[in-house]
PyMOL Python script that loads the backbone (N, CA, C, O; Angstrom):
from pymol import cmd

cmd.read_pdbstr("""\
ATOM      1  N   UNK A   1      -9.994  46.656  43.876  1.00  0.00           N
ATOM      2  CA  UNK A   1      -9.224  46.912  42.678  1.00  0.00           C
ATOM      3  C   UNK A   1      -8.405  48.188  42.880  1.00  0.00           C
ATOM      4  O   UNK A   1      -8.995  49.233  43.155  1.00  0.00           O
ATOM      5  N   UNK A   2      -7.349  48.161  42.781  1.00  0.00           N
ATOM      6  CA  UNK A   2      -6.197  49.353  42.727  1.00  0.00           C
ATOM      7  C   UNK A   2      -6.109  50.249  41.325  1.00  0.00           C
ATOM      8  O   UNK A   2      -5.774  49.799  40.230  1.00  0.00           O
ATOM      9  N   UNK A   3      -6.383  51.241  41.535  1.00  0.00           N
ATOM     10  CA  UNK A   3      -6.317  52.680  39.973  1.00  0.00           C
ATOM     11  C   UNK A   3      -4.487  52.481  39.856  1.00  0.00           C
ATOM     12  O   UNK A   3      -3.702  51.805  39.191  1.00  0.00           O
ATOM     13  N   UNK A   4      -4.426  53.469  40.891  1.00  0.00           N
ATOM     14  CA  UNK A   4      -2.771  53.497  40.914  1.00  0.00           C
ATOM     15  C   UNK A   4      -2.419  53.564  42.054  1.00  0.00           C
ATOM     16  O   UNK A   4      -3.237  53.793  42.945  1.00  0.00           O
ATOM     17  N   UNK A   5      -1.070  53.375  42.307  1.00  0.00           N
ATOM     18  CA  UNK A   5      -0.265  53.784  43.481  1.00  0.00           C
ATOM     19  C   UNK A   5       1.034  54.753  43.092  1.00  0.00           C
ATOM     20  O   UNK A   5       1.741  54.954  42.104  1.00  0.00           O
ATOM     21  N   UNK A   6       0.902  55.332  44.750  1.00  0.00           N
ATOM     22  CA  UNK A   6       1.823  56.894  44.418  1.00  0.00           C
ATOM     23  C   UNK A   6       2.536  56.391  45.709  1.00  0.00           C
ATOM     24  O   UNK A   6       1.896  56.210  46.745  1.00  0.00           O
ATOM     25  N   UNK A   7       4.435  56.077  45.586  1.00  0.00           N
ATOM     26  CA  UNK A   7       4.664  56.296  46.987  1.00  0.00           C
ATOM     27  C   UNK A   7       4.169  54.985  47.978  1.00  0.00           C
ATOM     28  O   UNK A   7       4.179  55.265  49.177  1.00  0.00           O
ATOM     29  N   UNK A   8       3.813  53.834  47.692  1.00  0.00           N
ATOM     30  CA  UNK A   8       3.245  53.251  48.572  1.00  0.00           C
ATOM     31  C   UNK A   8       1.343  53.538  49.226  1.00  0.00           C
ATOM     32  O   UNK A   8       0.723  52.880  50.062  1.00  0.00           O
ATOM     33  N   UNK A   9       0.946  54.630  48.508  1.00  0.00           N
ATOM     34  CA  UNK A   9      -0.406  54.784  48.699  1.00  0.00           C
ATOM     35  C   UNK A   9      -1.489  53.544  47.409  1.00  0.00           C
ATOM     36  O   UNK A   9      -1.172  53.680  46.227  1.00  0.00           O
ATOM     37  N   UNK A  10      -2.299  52.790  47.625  1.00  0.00           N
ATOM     38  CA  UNK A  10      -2.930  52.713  46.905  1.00  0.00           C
ATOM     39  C   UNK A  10      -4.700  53.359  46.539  1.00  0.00           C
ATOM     40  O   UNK A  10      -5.721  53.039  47.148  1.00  0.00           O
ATOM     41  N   UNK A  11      -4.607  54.118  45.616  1.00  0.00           N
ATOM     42  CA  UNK A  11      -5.977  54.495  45.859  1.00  0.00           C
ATOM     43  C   UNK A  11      -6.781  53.702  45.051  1.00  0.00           C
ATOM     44  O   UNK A  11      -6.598  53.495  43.852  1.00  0.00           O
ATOM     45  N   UNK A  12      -7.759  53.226  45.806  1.00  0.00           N
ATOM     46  CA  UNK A  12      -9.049  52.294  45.322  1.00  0.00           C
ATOM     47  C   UNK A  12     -10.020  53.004  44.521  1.00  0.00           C
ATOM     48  O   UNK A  12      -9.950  54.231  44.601  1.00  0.00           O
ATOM     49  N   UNK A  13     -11.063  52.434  43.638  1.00  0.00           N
ATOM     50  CA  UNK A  13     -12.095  52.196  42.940  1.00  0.00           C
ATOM     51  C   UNK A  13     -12.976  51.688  44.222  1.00  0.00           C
ATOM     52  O   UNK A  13     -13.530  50.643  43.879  1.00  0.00           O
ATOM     53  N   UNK A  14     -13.323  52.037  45.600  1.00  0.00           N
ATOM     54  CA  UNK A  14     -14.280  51.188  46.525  1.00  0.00           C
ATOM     55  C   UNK A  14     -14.737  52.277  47.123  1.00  0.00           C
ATOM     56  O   UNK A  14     -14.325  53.420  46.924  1.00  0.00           O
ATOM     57  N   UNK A  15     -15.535  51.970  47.814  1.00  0.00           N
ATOM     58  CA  UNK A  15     -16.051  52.844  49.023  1.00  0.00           C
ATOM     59  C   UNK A  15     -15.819  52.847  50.193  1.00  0.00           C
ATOM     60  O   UNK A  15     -16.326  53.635  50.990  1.00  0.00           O
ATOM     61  N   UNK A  16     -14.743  51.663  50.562  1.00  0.00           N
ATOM     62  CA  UNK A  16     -14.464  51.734  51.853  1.00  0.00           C
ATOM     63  C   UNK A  16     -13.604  52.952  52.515  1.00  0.00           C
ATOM     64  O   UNK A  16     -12.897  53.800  51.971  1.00  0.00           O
ATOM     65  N   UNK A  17     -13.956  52.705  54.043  1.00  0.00           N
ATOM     66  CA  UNK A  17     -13.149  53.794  54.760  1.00  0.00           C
ATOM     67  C   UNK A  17     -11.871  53.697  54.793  1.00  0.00           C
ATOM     68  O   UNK A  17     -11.304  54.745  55.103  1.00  0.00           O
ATOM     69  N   UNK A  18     -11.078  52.628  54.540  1.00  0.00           N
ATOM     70  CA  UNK A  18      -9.766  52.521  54.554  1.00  0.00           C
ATOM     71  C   UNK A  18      -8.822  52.868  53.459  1.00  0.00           C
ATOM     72  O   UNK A  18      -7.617  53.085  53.340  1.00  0.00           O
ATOM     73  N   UNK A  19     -10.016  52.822  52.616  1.00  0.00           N
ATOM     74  CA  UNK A  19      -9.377  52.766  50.971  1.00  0.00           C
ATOM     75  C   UNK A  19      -9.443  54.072  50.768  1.00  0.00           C
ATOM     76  O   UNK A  19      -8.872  54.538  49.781  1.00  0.00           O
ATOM     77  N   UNK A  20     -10.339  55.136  51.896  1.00  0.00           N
ATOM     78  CA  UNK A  20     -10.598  56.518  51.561  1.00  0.00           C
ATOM     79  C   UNK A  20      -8.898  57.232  52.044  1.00  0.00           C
ATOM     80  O   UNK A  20      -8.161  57.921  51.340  1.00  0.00           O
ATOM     81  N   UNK A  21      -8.695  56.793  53.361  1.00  0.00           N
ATOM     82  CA  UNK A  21      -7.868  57.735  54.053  1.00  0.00           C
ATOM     83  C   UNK A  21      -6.257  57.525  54.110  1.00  0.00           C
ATOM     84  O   UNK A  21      -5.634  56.642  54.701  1.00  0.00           O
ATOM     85  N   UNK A  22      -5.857  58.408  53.459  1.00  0.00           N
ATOM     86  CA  UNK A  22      -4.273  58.363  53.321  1.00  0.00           C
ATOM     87  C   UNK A  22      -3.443  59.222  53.825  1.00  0.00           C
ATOM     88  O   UNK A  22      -3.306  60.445  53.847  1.00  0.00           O
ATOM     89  N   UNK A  23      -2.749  57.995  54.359  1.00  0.00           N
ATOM     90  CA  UNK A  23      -1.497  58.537  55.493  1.00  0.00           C
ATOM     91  C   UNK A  23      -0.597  59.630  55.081  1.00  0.00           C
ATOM     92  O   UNK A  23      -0.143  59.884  53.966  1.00  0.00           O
ATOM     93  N   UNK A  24      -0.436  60.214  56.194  1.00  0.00           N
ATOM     94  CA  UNK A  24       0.611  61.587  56.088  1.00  0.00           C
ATOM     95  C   UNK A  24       1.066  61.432  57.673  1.00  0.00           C
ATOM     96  O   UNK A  24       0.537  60.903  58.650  1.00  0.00           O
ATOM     97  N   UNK A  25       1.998  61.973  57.507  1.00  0.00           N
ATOM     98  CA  UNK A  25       3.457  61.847  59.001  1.00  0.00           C
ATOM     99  C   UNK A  25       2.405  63.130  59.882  1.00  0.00           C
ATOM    100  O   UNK A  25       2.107  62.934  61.060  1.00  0.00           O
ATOM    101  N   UNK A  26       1.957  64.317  59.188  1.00  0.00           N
ATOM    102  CA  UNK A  26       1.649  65.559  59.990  1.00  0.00           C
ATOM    103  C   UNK A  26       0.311  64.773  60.215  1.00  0.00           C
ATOM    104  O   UNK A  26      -0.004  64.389  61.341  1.00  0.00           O
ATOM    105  N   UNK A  27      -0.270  64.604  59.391  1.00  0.00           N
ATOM    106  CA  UNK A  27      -2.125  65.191  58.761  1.00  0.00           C
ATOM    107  C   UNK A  27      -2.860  63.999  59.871  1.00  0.00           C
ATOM    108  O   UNK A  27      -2.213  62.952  59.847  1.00  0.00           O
ATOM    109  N   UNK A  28      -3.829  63.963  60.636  1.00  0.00           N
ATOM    110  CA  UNK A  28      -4.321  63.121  60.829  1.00  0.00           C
ATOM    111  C   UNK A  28      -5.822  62.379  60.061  1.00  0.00           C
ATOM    112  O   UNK A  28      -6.345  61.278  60.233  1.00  0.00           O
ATOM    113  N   UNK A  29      -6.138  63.389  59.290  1.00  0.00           N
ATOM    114  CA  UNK A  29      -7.441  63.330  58.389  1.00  0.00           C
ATOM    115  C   UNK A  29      -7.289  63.338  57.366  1.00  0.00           C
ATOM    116  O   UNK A  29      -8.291  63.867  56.883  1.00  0.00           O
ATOM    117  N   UNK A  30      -6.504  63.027  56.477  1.00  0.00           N
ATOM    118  CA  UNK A  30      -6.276  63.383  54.736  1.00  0.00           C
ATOM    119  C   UNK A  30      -7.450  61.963  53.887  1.00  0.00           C
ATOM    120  O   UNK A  30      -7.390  60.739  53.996  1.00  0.00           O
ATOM    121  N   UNK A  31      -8.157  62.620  53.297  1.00  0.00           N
ATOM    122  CA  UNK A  31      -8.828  61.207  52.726  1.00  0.00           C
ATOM    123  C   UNK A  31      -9.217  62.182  50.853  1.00  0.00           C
ATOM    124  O   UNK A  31      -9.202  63.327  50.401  1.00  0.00           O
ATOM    125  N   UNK A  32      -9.505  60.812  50.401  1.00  0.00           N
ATOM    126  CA  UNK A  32      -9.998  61.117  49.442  1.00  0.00           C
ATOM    127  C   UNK A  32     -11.425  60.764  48.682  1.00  0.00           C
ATOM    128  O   UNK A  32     -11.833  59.613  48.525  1.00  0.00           O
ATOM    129  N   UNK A  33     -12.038  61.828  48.286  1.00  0.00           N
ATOM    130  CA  UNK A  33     -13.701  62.035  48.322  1.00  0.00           C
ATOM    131  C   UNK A  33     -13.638  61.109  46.818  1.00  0.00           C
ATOM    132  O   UNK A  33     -14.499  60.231  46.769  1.00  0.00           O
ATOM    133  N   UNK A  34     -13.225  61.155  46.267  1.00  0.00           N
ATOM    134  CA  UNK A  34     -13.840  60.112  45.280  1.00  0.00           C
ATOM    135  C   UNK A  34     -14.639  58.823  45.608  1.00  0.00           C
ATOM    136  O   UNK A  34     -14.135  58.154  46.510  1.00  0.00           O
ATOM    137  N   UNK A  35     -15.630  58.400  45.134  1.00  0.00           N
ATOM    138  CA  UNK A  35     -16.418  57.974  45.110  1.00  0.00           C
ATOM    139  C   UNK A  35     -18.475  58.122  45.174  1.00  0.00           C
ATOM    140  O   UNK A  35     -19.556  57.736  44.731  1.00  0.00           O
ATOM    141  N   UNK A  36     -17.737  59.004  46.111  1.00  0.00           N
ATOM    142  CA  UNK A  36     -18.961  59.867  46.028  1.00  0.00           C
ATOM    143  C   UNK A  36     -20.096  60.307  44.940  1.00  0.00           C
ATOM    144  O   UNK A  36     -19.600  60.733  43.897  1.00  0.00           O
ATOM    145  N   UNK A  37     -21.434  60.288  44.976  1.00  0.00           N
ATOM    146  CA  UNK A  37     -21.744  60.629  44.176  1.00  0.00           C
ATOM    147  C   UNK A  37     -22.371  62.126  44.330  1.00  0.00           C
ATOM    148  O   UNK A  37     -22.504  62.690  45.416  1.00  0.00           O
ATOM    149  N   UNK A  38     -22.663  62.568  43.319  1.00  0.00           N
ATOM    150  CA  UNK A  38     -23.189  64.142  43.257  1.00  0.00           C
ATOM    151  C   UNK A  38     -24.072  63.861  42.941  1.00  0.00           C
ATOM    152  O   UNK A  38     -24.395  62.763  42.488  1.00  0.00           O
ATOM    153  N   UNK A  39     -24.956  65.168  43.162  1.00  0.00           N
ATOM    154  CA  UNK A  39     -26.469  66.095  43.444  1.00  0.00           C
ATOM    155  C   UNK A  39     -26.768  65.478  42.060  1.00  0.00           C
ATOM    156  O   UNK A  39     -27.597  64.574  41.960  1.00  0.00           O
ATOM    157  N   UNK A  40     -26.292  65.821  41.300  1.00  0.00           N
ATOM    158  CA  UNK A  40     -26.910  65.239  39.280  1.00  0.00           C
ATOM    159  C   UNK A  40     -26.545  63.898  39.226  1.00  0.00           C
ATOM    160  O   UNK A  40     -26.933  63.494  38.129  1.00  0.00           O
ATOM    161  N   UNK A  41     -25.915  62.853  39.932  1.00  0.00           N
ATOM    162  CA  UNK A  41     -26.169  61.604  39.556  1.00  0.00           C
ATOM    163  C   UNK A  41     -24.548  61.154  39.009  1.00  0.00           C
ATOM    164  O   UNK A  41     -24.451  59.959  38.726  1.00  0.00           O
ATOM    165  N   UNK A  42     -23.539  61.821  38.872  1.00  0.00           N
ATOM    166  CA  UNK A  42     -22.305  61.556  38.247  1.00  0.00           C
ATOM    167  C   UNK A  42     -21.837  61.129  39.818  1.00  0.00           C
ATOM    168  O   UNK A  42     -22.540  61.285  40.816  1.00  0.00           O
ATOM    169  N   UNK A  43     -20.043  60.369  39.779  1.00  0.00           N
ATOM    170  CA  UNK A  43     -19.335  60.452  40.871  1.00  0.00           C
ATOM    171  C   UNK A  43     -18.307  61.019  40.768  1.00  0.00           C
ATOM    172  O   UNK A  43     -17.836  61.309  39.668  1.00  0.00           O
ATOM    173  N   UNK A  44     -17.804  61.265  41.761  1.00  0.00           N
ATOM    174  CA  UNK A  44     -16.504  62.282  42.260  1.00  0.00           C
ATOM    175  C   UNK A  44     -15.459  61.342  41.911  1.00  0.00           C
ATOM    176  O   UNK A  44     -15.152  60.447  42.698  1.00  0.00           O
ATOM    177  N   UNK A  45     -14.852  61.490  40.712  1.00  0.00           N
ATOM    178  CA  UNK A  45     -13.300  61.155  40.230  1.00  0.00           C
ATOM    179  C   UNK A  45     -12.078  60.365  41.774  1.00  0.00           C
ATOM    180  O   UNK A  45     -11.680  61.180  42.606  1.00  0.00           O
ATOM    181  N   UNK A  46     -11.651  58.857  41.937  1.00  0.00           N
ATOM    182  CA  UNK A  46     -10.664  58.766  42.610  1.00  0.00           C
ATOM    183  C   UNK A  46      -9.334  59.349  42.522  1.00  0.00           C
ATOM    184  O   UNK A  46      -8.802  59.522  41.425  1.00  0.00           O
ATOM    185  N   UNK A  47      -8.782  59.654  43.587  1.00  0.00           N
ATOM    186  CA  UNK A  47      -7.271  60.813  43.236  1.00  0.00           C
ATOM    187  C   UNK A  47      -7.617  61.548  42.624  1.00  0.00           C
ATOM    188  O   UNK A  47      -7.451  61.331  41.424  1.00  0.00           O
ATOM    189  N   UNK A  48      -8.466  63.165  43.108  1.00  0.00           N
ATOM    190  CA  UNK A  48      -8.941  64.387  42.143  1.00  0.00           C
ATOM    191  C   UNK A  48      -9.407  65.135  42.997  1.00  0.00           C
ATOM    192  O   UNK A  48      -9.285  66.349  42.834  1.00  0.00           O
ATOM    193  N   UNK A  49     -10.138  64.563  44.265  1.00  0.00           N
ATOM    194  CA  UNK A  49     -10.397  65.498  44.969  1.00  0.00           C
ATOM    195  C   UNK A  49     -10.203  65.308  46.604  1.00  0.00           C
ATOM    196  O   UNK A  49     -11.235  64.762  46.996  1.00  0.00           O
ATOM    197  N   UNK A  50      -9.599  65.459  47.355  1.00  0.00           N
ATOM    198  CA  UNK A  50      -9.338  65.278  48.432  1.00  0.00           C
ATOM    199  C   UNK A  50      -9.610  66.636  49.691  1.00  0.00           C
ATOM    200  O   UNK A  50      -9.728  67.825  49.394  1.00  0.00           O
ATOM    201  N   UNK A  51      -9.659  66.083  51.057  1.00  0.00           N
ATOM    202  CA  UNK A  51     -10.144  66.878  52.146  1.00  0.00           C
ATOM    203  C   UNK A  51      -9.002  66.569  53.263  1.00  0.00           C
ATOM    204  O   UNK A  51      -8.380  65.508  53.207  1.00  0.00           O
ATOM    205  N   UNK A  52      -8.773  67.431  54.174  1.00  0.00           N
ATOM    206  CA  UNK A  52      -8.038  67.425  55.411  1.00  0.00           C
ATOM    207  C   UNK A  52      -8.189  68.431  56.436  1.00  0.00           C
ATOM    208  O   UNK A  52      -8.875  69.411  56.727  1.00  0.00           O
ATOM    209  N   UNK A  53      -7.396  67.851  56.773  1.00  0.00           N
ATOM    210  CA  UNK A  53      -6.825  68.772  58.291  1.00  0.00           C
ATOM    211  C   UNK A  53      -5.954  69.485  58.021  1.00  0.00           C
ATOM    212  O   UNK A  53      -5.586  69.737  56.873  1.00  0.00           O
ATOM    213  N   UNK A  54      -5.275  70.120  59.497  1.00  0.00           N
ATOM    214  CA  UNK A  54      -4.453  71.058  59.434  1.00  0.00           C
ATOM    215  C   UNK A  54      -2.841  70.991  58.735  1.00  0.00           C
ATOM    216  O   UNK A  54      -1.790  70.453  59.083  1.00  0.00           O
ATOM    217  N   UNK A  55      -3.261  71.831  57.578  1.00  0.00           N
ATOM    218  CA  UNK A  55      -2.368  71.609  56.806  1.00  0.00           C
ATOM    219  C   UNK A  55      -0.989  72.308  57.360  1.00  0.00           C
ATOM    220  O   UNK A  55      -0.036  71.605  57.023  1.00  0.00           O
ATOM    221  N   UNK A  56      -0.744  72.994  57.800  1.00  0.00           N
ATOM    222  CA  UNK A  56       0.405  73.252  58.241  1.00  0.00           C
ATOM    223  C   UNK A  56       1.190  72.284  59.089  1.00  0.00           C
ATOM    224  O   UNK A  56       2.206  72.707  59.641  1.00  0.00           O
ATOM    225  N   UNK A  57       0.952  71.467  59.194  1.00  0.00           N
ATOM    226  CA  UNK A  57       1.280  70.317  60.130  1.00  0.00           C
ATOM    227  C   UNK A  57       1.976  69.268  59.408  1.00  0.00           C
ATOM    228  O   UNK A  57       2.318  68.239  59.990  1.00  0.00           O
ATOM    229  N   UNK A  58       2.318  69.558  57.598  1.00  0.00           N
ATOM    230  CA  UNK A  58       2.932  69.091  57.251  1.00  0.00           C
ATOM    231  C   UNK A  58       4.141  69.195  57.305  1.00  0.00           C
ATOM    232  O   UNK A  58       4.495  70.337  57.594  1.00  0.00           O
ATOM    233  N   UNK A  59       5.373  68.106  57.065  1.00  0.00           N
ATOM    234  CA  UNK A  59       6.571  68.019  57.227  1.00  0.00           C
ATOM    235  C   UNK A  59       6.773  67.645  55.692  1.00  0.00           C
ATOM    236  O   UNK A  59       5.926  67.578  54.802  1.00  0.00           O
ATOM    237  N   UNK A  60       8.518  67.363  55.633  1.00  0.00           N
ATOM    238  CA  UNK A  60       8.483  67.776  54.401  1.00  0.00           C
ATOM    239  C   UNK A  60       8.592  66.852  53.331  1.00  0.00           C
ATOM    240  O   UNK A  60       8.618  67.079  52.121  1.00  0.00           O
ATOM    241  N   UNK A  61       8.683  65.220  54.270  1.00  0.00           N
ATOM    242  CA  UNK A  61       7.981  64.299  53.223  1.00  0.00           C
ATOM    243  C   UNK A  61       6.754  64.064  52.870  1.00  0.00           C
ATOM    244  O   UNK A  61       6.308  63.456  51.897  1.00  0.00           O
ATOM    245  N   UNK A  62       6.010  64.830  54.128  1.00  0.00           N
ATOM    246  CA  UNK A  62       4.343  64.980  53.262  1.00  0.00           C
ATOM    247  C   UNK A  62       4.203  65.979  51.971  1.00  0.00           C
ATOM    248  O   UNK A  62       3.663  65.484  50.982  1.00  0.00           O
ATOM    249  N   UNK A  63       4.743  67.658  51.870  1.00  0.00           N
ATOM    250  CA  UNK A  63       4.769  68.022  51.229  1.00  0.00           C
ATOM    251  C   UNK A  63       5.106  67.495  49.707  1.00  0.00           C
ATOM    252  O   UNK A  63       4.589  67.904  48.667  1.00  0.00           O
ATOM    253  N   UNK A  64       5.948  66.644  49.830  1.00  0.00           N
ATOM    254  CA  UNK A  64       6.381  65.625  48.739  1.00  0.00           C
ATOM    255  C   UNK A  64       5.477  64.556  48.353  1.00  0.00           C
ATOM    256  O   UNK A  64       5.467  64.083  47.217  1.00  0.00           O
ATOM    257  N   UNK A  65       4.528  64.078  49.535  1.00  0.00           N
ATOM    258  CA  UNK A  65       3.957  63.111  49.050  1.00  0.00           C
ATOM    259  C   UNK A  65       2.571  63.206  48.322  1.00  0.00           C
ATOM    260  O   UNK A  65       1.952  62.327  47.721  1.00  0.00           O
ATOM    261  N   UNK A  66       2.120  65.115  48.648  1.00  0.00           N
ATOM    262  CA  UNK A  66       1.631  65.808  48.289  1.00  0.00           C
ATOM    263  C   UNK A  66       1.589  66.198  46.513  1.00  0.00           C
ATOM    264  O   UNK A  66       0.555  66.305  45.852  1.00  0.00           O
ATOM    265  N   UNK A  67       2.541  66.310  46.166  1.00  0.00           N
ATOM    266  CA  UNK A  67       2.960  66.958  45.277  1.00  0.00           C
ATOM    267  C   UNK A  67       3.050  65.602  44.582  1.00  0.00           C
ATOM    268  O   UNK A  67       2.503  65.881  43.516  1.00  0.00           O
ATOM    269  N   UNK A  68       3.341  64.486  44.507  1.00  0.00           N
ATOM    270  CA  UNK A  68       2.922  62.819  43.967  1.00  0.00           C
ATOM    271  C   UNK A  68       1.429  62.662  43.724  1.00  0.00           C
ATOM    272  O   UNK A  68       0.905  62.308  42.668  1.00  0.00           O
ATOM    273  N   UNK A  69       0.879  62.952  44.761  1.00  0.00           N
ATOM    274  CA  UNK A  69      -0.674  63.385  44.395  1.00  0.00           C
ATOM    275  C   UNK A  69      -1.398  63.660  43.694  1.00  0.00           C
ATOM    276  O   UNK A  69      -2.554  63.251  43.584  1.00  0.00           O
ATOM    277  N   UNK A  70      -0.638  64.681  42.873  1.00  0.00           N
ATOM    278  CA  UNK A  70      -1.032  65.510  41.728  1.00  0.00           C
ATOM    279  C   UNK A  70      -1.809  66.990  42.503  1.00  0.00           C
ATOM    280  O   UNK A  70      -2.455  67.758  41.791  1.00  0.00           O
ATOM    281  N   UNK A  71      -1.684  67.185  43.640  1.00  0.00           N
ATOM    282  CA  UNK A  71      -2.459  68.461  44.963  1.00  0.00           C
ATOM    283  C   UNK A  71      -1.778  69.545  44.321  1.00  0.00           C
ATOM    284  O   UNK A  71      -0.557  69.700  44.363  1.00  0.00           O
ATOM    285  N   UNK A  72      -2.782  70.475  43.582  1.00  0.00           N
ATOM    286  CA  UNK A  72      -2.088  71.509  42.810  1.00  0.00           C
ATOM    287  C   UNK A  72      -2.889  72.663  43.352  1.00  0.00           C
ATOM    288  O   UNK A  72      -2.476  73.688  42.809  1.00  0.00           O
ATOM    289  N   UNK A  73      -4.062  72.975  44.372  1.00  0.00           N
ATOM    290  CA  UNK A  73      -5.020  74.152  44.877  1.00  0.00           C
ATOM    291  C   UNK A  73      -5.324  73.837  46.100  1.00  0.00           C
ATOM    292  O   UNK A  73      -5.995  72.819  46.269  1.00  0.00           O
ATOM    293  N   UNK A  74      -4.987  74.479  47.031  1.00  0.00           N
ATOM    294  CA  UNK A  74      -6.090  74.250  48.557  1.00  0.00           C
ATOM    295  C   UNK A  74      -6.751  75.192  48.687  1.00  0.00           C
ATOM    296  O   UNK A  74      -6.296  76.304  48.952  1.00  0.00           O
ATOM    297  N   UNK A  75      -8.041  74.909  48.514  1.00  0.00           N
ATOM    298  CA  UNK A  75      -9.273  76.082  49.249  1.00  0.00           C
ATOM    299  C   UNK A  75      -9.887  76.007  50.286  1.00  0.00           C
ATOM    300  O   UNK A  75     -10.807  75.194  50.378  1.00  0.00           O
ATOM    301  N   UNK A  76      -9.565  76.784  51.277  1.00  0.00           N
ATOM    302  CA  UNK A  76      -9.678  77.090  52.856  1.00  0.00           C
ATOM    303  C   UNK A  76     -10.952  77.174  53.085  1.00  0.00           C
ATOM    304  O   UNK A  76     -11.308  78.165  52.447  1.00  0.00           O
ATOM    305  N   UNK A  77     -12.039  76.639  53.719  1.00  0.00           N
ATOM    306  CA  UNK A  77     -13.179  76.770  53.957  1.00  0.00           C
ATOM    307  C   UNK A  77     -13.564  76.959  55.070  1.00  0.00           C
ATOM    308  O   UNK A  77     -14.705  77.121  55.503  1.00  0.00           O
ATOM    309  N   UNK A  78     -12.402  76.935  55.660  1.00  0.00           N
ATOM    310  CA  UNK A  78     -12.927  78.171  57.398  1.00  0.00           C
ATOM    311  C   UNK A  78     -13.192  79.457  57.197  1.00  0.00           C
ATOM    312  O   UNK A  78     -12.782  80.048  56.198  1.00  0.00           O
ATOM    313  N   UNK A  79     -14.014  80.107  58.269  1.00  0.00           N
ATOM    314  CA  UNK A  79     -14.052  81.625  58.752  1.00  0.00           C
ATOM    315  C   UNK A  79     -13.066  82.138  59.151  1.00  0.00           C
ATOM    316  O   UNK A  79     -12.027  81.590  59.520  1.00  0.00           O
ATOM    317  N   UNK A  80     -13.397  83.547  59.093  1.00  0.00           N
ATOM    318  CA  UNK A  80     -12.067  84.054  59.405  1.00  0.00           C
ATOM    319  C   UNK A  80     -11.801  83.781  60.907  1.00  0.00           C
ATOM    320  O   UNK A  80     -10.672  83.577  61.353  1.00  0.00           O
ATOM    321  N   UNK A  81     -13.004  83.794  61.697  1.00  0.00           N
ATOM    322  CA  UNK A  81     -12.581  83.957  63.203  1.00  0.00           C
ATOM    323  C   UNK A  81     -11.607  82.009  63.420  1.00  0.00           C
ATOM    324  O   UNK A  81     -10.723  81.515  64.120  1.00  0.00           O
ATOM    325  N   UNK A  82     -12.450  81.627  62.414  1.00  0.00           N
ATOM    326  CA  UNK A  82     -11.309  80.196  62.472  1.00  0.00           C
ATOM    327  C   UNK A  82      -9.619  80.051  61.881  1.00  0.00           C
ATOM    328  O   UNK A  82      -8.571  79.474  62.172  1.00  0.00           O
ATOM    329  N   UNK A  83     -10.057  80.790  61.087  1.00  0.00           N
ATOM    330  CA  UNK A  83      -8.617  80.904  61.104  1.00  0.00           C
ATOM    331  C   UNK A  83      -7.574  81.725  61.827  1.00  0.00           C
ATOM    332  O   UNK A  83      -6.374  81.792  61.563  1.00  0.00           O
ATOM    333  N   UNK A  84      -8.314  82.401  62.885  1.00  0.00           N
ATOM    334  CA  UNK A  84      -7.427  82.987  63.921  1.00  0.00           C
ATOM    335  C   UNK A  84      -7.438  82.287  64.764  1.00  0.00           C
ATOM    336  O   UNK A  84      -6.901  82.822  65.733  1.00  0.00           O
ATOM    337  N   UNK A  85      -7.765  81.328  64.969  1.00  0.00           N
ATOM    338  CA  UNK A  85      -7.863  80.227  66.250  1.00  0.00           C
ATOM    339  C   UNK A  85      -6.929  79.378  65.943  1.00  0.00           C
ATOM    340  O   UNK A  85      -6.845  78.482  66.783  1.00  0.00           O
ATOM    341  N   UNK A  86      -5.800  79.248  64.625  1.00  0.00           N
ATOM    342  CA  UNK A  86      -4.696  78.407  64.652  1.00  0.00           C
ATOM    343  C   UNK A  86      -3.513  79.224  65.099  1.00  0.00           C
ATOM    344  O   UNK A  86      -2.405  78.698  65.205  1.00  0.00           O
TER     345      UNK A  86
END
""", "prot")
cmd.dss("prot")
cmd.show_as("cartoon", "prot")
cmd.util.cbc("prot")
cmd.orient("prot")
């Protein structure tokens, strides 16, 4: 079953792996964690919370396709010594 589509993305109501991970020209890992369930028993909202890779590696129809998304915060969860390694 399809929620919505943004752009040619459809994001699913499933658990599959295919239905998780959405394409970007830079990103090779962009997916989205919805479905998931949490520690108290609720699930993680589809299109709300998403994970990736190296974000600088976007170009500037990802940035756009980004911003269709509704992607309004990125919080960096590397170390610092990792983030000197880009």
């Amino acid at each position: 079953m399809v929620e919505r589509v943004i752009e040619g993305i459809a994001l699913r109501k499933n658990n599959g792996a295919n239905a998780r991970h959405i394409r970007f020209d830079g990103l090779k890992n962009f997916r989205d964690l919805g479905g998931y369930e949490t520690a108290d028993g609720r699930t993680v909202c589809w299109g709300r919370l998403f994970r990736s890779d190296s974000l600088h590696k976007l170009t500037d129809a990802d940035h756009r396709r980004m911003r269709m998304l509704g992607v309004e915060r990125v919080i960096d969860f590397r170390s610092e010594p990792e983030k000197q390694q880009r």
